[in-house]
N, C-alpha and C positions, 0 to 999 in steps of 0.2 A: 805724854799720857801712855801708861802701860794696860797692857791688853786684859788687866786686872780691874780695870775704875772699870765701878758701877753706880749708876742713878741711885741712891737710897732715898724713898719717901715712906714716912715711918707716922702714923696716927696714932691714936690712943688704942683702936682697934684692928688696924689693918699697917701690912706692912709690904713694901714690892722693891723687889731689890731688881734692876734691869740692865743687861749690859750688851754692846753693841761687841761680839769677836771679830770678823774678819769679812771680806770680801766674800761670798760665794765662788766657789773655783765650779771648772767644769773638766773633765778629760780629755784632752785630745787624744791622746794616745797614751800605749799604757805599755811599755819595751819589758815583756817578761825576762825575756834572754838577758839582758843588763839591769835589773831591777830598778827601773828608773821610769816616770809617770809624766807626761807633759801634760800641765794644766793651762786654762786660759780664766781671768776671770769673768765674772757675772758684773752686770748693774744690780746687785743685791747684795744685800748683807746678816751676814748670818748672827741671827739673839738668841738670847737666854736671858730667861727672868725666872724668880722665885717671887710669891706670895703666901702673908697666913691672912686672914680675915677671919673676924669672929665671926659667925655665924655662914660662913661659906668655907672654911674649913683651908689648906696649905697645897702648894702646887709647885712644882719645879717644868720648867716648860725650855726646850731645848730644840733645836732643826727648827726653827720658824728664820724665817725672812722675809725684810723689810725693802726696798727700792733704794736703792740710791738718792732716788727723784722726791723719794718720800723725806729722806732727809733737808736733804735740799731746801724743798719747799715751807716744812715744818721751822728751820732756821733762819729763812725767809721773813716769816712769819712773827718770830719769836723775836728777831732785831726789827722791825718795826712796830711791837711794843715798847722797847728798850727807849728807843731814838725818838716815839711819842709822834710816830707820825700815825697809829691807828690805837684804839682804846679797845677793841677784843678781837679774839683769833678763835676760831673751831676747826681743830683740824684731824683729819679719820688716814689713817695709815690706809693704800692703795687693796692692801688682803688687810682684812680685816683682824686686829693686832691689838693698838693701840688707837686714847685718843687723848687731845691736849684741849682743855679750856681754859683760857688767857681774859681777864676782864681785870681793863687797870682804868681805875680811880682815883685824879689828882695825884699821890704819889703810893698807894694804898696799891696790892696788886692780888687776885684771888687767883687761883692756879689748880685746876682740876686736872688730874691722869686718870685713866682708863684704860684698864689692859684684859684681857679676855682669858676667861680662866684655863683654857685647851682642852677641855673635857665636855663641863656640861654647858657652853657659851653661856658661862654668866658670867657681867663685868663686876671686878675688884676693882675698888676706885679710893682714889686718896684726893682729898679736898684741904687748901690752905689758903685760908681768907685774910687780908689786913698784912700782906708781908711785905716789907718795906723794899728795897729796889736791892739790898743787898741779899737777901734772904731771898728773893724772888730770884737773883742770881744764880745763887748756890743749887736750884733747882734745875734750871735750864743752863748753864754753863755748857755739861757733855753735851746735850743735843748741837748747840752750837760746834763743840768742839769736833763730834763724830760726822758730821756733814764736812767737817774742813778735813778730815783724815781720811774720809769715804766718799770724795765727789764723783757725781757721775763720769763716768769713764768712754771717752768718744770710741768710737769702731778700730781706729789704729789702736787704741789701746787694750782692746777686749782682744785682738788676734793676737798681744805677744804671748807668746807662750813662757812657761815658764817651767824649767826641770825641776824633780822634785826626787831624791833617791831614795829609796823602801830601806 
């Protein structure tokens, strides 16, 4: 998966396009004389989403992040739909971001997003009722997939550092 895929959920009126870039870095240090930055990273991960909605008007939203834990969980979540061992999920991102509602009926599955507009906190929301396990896939596939690319990262792993040249 390249650092290009994004979630597209697309209504008759509303439309959000979401995509998970990279790890949060932080600076260790920052070597002017050698132009060269050492980072470490974060348990977080840095988004951008774009929205238009009819009557709430278009948005481009960039510097937000998510948890790690948040993925995580939400994936969690979303495969015990799948595998039919629970029939709904509500789930609210750690900062307040996004949100997912899961309600699966016999094979029948409804799928609500929620994502916050960056401005005035109002939610843009995309709703798809009756979608069958393959379609209910093509929705939630990234999420799955961006927990498995972005897993929480233990304490040995937040100290490597990592060079970065200017």
């Amino acid at each position: 998966m390249d650092n290009d895929v994004k979630l597209v959920l697309e209504t008759d009126n509303t439309l959000i396009e979401f995509k998970v870039i990279d790890y949060k870095t932080k600076l260790a240090y920052c070597d002017t004389q050698n132009k060269v930055d050492y980072l470490t990273k974060t348990n977080e991960v840095e988004c951008y989403y774009y929205f238009s909605s009819e009557g709430i008007g278009w948005g481009s939203v960039s510097d937000v992040y998510i948890t790690t834990k948040d993925l995580e969980l939400l994936s969690k979540g979303l495969s015990q739909i799948l595998i039919d061992k629970t029939k709904k999920l509500h789930f609210e991102t750690e900062k307040r971001l996004f949100e997912v509602d899961v309600v699966a009926t016999g094979e029948k599955y409804n799928f609500c997003f929620k994502i916050i507009d960056g401005l005035e906190d109002v939610w843009v929301e995309t709703t798809f009722n009756n979608l069958n396990e393959e379609q209910f896939k093509k929705y939630i596939i990234l999420f799955l997939e961006w927990s498995r690319r972005y897993p929480v990262l233990t304490e040995e792993q937040l100290f490597n550092v990592e060079k970065v040249s200017w």
